[in-house]
Every structure is written in C-alpha cells, then in structure tokens.
C-alpha positions as semicolon CSV with decimal commas, in nm:
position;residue;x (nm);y (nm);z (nm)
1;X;11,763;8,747;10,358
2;X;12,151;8,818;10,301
3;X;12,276;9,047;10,062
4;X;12,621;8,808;9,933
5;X;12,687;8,536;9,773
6;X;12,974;8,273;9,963
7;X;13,217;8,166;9,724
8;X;13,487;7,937;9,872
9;X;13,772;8,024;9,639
10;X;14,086;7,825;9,590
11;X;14,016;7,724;9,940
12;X;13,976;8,138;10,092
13;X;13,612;8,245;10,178
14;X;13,436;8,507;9,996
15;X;13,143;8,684;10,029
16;X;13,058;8,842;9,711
17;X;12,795;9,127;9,670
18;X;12,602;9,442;9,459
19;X;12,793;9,438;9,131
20;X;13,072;9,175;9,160
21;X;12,803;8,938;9,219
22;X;12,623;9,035;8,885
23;X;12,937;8,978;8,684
24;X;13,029;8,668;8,515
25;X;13,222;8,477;8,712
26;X;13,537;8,497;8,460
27;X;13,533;8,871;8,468
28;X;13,565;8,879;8,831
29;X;13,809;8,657;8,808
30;X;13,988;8,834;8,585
31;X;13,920;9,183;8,638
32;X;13,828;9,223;9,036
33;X;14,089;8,923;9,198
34;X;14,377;8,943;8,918
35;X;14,336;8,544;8,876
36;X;14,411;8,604;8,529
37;X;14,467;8,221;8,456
38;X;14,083;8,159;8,383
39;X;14,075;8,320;8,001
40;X;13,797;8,454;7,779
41;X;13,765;8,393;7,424
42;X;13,472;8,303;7,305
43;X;13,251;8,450;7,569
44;X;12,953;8,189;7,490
45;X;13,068;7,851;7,644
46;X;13,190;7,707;7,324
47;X;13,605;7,693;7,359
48;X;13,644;7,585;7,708
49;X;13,934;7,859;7,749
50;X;13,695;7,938;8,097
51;X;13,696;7,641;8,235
52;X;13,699;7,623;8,622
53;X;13,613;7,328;8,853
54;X;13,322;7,395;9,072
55;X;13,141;7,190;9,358
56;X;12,834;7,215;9,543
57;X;12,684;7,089;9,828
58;X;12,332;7,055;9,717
59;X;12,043;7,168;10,016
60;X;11,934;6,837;10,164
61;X;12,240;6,640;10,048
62;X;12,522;6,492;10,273
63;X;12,756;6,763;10,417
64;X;13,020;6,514;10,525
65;X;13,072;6,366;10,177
66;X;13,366;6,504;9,998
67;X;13,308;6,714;9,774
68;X;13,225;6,668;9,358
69;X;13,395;6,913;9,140
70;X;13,281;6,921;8,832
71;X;13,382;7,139;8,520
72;X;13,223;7,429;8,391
73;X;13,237;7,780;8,182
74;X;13,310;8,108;8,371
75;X;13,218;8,309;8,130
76;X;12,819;8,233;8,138
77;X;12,753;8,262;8,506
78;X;12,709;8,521;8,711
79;X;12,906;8,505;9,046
80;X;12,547;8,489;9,193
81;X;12,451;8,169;9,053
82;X;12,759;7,959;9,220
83;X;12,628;8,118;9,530
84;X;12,746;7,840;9,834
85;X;13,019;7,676;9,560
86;X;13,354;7,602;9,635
87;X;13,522;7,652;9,284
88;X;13,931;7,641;9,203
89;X;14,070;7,831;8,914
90;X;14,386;7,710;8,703
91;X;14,577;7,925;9,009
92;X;14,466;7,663;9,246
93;X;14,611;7,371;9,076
94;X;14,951;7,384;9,175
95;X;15,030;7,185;9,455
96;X;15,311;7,343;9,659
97;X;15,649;7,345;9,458
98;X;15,413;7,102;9,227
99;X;15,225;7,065;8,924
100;X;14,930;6,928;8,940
101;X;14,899;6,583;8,742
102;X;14,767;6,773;8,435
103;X;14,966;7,034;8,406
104;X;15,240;6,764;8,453
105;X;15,141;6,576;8,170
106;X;15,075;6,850;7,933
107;X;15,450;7,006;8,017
108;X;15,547;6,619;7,944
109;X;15,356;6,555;7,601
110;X;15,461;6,951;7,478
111;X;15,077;7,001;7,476
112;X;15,099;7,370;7,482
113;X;15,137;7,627;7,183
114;X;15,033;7,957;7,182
115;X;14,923;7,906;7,600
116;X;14,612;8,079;7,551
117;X;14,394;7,787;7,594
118;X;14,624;7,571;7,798
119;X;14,431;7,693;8,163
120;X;14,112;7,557;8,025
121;X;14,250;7,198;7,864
122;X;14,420;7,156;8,239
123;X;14,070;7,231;8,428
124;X;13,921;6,982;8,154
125;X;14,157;6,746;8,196
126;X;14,142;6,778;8,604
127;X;13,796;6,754;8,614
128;X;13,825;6,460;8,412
129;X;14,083;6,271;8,674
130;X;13,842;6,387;8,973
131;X;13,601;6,096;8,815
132;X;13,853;5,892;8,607
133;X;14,164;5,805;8,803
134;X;14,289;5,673;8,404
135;X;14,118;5,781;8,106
136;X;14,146;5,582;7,777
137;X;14,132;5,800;7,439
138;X;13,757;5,769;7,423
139;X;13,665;5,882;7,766
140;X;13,951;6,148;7,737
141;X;13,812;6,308;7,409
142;X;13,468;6,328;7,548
143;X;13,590;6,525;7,854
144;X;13,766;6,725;7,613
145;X;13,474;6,794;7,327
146;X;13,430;7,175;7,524
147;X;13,771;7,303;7,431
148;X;13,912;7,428;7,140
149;X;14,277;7,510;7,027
150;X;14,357;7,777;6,818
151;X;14,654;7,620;6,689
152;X;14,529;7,332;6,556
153;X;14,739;7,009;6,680
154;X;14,526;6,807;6,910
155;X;14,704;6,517;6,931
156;X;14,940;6,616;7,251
157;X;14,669;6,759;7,430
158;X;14,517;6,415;7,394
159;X;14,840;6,204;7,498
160;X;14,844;6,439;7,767
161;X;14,477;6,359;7,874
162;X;14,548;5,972;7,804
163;X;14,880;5,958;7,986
164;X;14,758;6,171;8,331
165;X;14,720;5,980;8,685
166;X;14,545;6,092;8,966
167;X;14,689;6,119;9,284
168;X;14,579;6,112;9,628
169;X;14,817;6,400;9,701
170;X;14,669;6,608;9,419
171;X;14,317;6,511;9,438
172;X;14,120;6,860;9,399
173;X;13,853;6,676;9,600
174;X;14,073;6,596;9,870
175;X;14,275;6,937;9,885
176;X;13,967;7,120;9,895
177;X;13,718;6,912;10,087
178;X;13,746;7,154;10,416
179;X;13,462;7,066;10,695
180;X;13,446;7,419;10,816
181;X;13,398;7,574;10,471
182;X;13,139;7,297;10,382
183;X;12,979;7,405;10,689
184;X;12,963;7,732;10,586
185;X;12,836;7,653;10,257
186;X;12,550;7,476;10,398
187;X;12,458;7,752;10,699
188;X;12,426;8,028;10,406
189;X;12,247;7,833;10,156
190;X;11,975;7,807;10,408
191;X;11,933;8,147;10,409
192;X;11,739;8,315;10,087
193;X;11,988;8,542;9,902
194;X;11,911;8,885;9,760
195;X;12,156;9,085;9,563
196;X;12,043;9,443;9,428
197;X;12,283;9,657;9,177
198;X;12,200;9,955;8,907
199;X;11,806;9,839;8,902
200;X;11,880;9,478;8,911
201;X;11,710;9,203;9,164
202;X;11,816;8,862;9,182
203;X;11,682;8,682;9,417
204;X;11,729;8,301;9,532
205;X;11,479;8,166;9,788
206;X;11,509;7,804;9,978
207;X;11,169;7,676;9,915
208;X;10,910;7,632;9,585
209;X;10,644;7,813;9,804
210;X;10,832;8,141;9,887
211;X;10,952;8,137;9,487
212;X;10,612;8,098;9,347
213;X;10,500;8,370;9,630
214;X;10,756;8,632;9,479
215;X;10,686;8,529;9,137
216;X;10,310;8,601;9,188
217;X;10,385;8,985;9,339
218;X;10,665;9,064;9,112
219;X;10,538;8,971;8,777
220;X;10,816;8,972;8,527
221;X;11,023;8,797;8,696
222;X;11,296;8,605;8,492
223;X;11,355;8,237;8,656
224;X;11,700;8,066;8,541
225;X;11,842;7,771;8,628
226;X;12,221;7,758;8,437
227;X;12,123;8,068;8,234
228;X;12,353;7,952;7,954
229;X;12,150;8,177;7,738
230;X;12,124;8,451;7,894
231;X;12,538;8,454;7,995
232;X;12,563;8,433;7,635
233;X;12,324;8,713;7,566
234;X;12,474;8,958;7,841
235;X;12,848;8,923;7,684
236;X;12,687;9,024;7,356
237;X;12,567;9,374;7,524
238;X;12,239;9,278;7,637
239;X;12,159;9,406;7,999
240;X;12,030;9,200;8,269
241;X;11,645;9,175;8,326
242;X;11,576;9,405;8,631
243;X;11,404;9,098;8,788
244;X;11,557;8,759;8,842
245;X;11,519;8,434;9,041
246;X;11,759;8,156;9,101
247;X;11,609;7,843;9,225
248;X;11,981;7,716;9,359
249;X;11,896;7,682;9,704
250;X;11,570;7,475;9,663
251;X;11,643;7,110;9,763
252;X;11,307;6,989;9,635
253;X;11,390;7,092;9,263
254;X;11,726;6,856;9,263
255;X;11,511;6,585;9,305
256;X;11,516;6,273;9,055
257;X;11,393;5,959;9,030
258;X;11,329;5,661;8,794
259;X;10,968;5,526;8,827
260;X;10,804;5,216;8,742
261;X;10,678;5,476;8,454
262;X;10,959;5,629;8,391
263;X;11,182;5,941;8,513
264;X;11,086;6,235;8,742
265;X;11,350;6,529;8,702
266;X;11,340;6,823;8,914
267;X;11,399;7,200;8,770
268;X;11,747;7,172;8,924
269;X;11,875;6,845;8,787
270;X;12,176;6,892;8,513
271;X;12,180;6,707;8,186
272;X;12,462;6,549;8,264
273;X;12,266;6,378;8,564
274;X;12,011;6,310;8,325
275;X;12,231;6,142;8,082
276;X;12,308;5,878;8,362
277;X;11,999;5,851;8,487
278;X;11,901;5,818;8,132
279;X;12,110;5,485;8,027
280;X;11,906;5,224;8,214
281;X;11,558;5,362;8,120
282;X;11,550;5,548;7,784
283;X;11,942;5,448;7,635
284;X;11,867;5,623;7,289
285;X;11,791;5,957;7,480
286;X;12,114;5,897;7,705
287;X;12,310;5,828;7,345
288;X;12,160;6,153;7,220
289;X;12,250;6,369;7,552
290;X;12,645;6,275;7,450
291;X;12,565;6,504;7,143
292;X;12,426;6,785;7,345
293;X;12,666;7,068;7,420
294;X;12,977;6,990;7,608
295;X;13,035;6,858;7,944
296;X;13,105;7,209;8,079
297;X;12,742;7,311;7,934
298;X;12,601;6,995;8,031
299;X;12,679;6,995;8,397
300;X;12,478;7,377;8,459
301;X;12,244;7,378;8,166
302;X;11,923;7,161;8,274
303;X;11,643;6,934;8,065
304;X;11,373;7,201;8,236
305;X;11,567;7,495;8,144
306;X;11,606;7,336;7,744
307;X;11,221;7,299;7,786
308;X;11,153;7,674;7,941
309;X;11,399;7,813;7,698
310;X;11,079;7,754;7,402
311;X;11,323;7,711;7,120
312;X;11,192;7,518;6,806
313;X;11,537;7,367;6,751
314;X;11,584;7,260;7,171
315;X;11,714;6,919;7,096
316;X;11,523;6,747;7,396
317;X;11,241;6,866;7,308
318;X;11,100;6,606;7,036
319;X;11,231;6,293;7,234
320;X;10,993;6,479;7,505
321;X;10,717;6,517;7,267
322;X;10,687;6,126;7,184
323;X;10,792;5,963;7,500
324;X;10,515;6,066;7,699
325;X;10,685;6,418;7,826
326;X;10,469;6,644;8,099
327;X;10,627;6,951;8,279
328;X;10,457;7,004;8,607
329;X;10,442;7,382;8,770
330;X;10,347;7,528;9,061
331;X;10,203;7,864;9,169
332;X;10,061;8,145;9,451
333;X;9,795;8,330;9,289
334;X;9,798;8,653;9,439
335;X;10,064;8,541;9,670
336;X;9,856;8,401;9,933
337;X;9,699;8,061;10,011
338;X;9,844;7,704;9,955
339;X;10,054;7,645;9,669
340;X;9,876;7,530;9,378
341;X;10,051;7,265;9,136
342;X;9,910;7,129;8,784
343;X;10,096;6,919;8,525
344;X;10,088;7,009;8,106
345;X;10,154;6,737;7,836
346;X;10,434;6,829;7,632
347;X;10,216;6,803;7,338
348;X;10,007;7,073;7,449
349;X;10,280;7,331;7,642
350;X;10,389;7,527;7,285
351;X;10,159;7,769;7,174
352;X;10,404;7,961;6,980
353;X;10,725;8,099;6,888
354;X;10,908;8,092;7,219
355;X;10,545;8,096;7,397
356;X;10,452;7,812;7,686
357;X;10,123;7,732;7,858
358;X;10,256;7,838;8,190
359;X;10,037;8,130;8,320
360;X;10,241;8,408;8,477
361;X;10,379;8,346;8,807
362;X;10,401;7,967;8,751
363;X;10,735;7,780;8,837
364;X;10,869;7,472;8,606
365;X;10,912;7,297;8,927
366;X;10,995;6,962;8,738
367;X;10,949;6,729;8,408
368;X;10,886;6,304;8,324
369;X;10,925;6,140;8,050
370;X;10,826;5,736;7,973
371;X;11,062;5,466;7,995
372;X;11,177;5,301;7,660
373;X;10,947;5,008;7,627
374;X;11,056;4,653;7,552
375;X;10,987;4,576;7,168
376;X;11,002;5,035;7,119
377;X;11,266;5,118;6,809
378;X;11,355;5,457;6,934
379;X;11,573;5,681;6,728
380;X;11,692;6,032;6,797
381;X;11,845;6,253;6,542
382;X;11,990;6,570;6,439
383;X;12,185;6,786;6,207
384;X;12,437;7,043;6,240
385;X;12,727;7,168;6,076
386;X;12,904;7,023;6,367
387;X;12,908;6,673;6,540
388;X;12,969;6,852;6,902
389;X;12,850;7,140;7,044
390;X;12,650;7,288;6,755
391;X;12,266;7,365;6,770
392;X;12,091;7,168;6,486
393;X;11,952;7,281;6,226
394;X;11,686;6,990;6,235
395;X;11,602;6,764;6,482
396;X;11,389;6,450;6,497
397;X;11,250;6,164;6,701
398;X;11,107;5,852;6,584
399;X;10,963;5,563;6,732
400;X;10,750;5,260;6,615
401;X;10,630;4,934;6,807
402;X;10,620;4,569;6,570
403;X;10,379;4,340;6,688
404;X;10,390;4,081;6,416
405;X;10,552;4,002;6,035
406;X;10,333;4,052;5,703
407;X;10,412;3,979;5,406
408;X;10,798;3,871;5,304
409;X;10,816;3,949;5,674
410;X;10,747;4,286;5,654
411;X;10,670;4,474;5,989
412;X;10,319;4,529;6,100
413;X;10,349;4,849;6,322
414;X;10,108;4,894;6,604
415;X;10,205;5,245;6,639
416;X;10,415;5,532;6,577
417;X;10,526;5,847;6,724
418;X;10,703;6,097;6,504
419;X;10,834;6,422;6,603
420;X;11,092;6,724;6,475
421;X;11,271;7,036;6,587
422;X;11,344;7,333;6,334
423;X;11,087;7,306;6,121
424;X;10,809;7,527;6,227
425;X;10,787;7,771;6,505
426;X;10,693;7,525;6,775
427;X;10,862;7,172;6,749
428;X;10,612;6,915;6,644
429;X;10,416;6,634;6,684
430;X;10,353;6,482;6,363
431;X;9,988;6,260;6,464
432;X;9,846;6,282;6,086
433;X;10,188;6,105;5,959
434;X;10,193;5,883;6,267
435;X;9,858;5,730;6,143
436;X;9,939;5,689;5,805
437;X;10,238;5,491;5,908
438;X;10,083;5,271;6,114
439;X;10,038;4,903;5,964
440;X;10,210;4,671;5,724
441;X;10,534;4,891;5,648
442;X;10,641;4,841;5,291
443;X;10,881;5,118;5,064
444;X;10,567;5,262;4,934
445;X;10,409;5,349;5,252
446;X;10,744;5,461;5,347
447;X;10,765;5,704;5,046
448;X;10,374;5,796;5,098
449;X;10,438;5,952;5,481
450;X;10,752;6,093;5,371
451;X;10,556;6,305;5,122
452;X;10,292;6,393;5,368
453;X;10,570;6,485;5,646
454;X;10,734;6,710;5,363
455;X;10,366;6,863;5,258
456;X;10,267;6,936;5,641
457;X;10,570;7,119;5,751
458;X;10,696;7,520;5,724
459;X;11,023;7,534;5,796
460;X;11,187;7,918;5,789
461;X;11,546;7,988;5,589
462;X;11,801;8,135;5,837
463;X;12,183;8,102;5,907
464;X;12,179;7,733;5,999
465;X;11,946;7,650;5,656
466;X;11,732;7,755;5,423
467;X;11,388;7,601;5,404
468;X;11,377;7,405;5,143
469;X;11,709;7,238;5,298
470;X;11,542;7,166;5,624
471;X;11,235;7,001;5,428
472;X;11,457;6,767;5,273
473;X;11,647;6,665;5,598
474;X;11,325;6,620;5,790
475;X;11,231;6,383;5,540
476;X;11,519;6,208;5,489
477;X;11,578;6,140;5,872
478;X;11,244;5,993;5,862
479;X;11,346;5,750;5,555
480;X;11,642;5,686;5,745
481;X;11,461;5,555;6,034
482;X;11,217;5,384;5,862
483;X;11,411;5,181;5,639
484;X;11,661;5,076;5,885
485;X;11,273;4,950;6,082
486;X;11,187;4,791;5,750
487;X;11,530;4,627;5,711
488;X;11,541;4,467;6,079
C-alpha cells in the first residue's frame, strides 16, 4: 500500500504525502507550491474563485484516450482525493509567450475588475472550451453559474465566454495528454493508497471487497466520495475524522447503466454524469440536476453521496423516493468470508434525522431509480432564495398517471406519487395524500389533499424558513402541480 498521492501538476509529477496530502488542494496550492493564481474566498465551493481543471483516468477505463478535464473547486478537496489526477492551475494556462484563448478573450472584452476572481472565470471558461469549441450565451452562462464577481458587471465576463475559440494549439487536453504520465497515473491507482498525519487515516483501496473488509475492522470509518461537505466543514475549523476511506480507485463503483427498468449508478458516478445519463430516461430529473449546485460541485459531488449525506432538504432525494429509488450496499461482517450485498427501498432507508438503514460497516456501493413512464406527468420542484446554487428550503416531487377523461374532461388518475424535502426530519413519502388524490381530479379534491398534505407535515423554523412558511410552500407546490394536471 503506498504512502502518496500522484498528482500530475501543470504537466510535473508529484507525489504528495502525510500532511500536504490532507490539505485542501487550494491551500497547497497556495501555501506549499507558491501557485498563488488558484484564490480562496469563499472557502465552501460557492464563488468559483478556486477553480482548477482536473482529469482522471478512471480504473478500468481507456488509458490511450486523451484526457477529460473537467472543472472543479480547490478549496473542498483534499490533495488526497485527486489522488492519480492530472490537474492545471490558472499558472498552466499560458501557452508559451501566449494567452490561452480565455484569458485572451477576457483581456479583449475588459472582463477583469478588481482581478480577484479573474483565475477562476478563466478555468470556467477553459473548461467550458475543452467540451464546447463555441459557446452561445446559454451554454456559456451555465458553465459560468459557479462563479461570482465581487464587482458586480457580468456582462464582459459573458462576451468574453461567448466570443472565446478553442484551439488545437491551446487545447488543455492536448497540451497535457502525456502517455508516460497517464501511464503513471494508471500503475499507482492500482495500488491501494494510505496516507497517515497527526491521528488521521485515509485510506483508498482498489476493490469493494478490501473496502467493506476495512470498514468491518475499523468501525467508524468515514466513507466520502467528493466530500463537498466535509471540505466545507474542515475550512470552518472542524478537524478531520481520524478514520477515512476514499473509494477513488474502485472501477466497479464508476459503473452506470440505463436498463430496460431504468438507471444503475455506481457510488462513484458524478451528477453531472447523471444529468446526461438522465435526459433520455427520466428528462424532468435531468431538468432538475441543472438546478443543483454548479458545474464545479456537480462534476465531484455524487447522487450516492446526496443520498449518504441523510439531509431532509437533499434535493434528489424525493425524485428518489417516488421513482422507484433503491440504494444497494455491500459488506464483510467480521472481515472475513464472501462479501455480502443487499438492496434498501428508498422509502424505507431514513429512519431519522441524518440516520440510514445501513448497518455499520456497509458500503453504498450503488443506487437505481425507474425510468419516466410513457403517459407519467413528472414534476420536480424547489425553493430557495436563489435560482443557482442555493440549498432549498423545500423541495418536492410529484407525479400522477391519466388513464381516461371524466366529467368536462376532467382527469381520472390511476395513481399518484407525492413526495417533499424540508419538511420533517426525514424527507417524505406522502402515501395517505397519494390515495386521496387518486381518481376523478376536480378543484375540490385538489383543495381537499392540499389540506391533508398541510395537516400531516412538521416542518422546523430555521435560517432558510420558518415553519409555517415551509407549510405553505409545500402546499402550494402541490396546487401548482396539480392544477397545471387538471388544466392539460
């Protein structure tokens, strides 16, 4: 088991160990290597000011392919988590005597004020040209949704984002796509990694067998996948937990695939993948996914960590609840024998504030979810105080099937699947108001469930709402949905 993590950095090898590889990866930036480019502001993954590109050559995938860099924040992940990445910093832009194409075009459009979050809008924007050789405004203010400017005055930034080219001279992808340092990448991600520092273990083991085997004889154990949380929680003063496990070098838990059911996604698998995989089998939940923390967040944070993570305001976790959602784990009791593997309905896995049914020293090893079904009106909803990158105060998902017309064509629902996050301790599955519901839908039944959903529900008052606001937004998302059913 080696004691580093490999880092291929602007294109110079790195191995990485004891308390550098603990740090986040924008302090060590910063603080160890002088690449002072890569700022910190926000410390939490909201302003983008972090940004760095990042690939990685998943265990099991093509070596020879070039390589995908993809955005994300610095300043939630510990050096040890990119373990076996090749990442490039703001420093590793420039191209010779060159700017790169987006630090070209924000020189060009005057897209700069203060500076201080300049670094992170070019890594946005670069990450954005790695998949879009020519973004229009729509595409370019998505890519852009995980930065913020101080200053105020947005518009430059995106004529700079609109107006960029890629080129094959300054493709990241191309500058950086060395065979021996992919080769290296690949040779020590097939090694287990252990990295100890001031009472701190993080492992990383290759295979579900040997994690559920240390997870059964070290009990405590912490398991992240992007840890967006817990970088969060650590630049707030929190200390580490003495035991954690990375499951980054376990090709079986990047798995995915659509089924004739539906969609398999391994512990591993980022919500951004899941977005795309998303579009062609459940659109609304690909729709909703746009809404759900920025691309930065989206392309570490995962749909099994939002699930692991127990929070009553996760905002996958009511689409989960009423399309047919199951998380399926895997264990060693005692650390010996053959590994053992059961699956939970979603409807049954929260048994309480920030409580699971997974026994200690079971693994999330991966989730499904049901396909959207032809004649299904599926809606997904929440509110915050922000469009982007805000955590709702309530959440809910709603779906009905019609099977025929009643009166003054009226629909005749079959059935119905309500559920909501942030109104209880647990996010819900609302079965007695699904009932009632079901039937000829008219304003009066409408009104009648609304009333029940209101009675049935215990929302807490905290900074995001008090309770009697989240009691009138759960209801009113569910008149929303209904009459828009009702009106066709």
């Amino acid at each position: 088991m080696r004691d580093f993590a490999l880092i291929h950095l602007n294109g110079v090898r790195r191995e990485v160990r004891g308390r550098d590889a603990l740090m986040m990866v924008a302090d060590w930036l910063r603080s160890e290597l002088g690449l002072t480019g890569t700022k910190i502001v926000c410390a939490e993954g909201d302003c983008g000011a972090c940004t760095v590109l990042r690939a990685f050559v998943r265990p099991g995938s093509d070596p020879t392919a070039p390589l995908n860099f993809e955005m994300i924040n610095a300043c939630i992940m510990t050096v040890a988590q990119i373990d076996g990445s090749h990442i490039v910093s703001v420093e590793g832009m420039r191209c010779g005597d060159e700017l790169s194409p987006a630090q070209e075009a924000m020189r060009t459009c005057h897209a700069s004020q203060c500076g201080y979050c300049t670094p992170g809008f070019v890594m946005a924007i670069s990450g954005m040209v790695e998949r879009h050789a020519q973004a229009d405004a729509r595409t370019a203010a998505n890519y852009l949704t995980g930065n913020l400017c101080r200053c105020t005055g947005y518009l430059p930034i995106l004529e700079a984002a609109v107006a960029v080219r890629a080129t094959e001279k300054h493709s990241v992808a191309g500058r950086y796509s060395n065979a021996q340092h992919v080769a290296d990448s690949v040779a020590a991600t097939s090694q287990s990694m252990r990295i100890d520092h001031a009472g701190v273990t993080l492992v990383a083991p290759v295979s579900v067998r040997e994690a559920v085997t240390y997870a059964a004889l070290t009990p405590g154990t912490r398991v992240i996948g992007g840890a967006t949380d817990l970088g969060v929680q650590v630049n707030k003063g929190w200390s580490l937990p003495s035991a954690l496990m990375s499951l980054h070098l376990i090709g079986e838990l990047y798995e995915s695939k659509i089924t004739r059911r539906g969609v398999s996604v391994g512990a591993r698998v980022s919500l951004a993948e899941v977005r795309r995989m998303s579009e062609g089998v459940a659109p609304e939940f690909a729709r909703f996914l746009n809404l759900f923390a920025s691309p930065q967040i989206k392309n570490v944070g995962t749909l099994v960590g939002n699930i692991a993570n127990a929070s009553p305001i996760g905002d996958t976790l009511p689409f989960l609840l009423i399309a047919g959602g199951e998380v399926h784990v895997a264990s060693r009791p005692g650390g010996k024998g053959a590994v053992q593997r059961r699956s939970i309905p979603m409807t049954e896995l929260f048994t309480g504030y920030k409580k699971l049914a997974v026994e200690p020293g079971e693994i999330i090893t991966h989730v499904t979810f049901d396909r959207t079904q032809p004649g299904e009106m599926l809606r997904l909803s929440k509110v915050s105080k922000r469009k982007d990158l805000d955590i709702s105060a309530v959440s809910g998902a709603f779906s009905v099937t019609i099977t025929a017309r009643g009166r003054a064509s009226a629909p005749i629902l079959s059935s119905a699947r309500i559920a909501y996050g942030g109104i209880a301790a647990t996010p819900m599955r609302m079965t007695d108001a699904e009932a009632a519901l079901c039937g000829e839908l008219t304003s009066e039944r409408i009104e009648r469930v609304a009333q029940m959903i209101a009675a049935s529900i215990a929302p807490i008052s905290d900074v995001r709402g008090s309770a009697a606001y989240r009691r009138v937004i759960a209801t009113n998302l569910f008149r929303r949905f209904a009459d828009e059913v009702l009106c066709g």
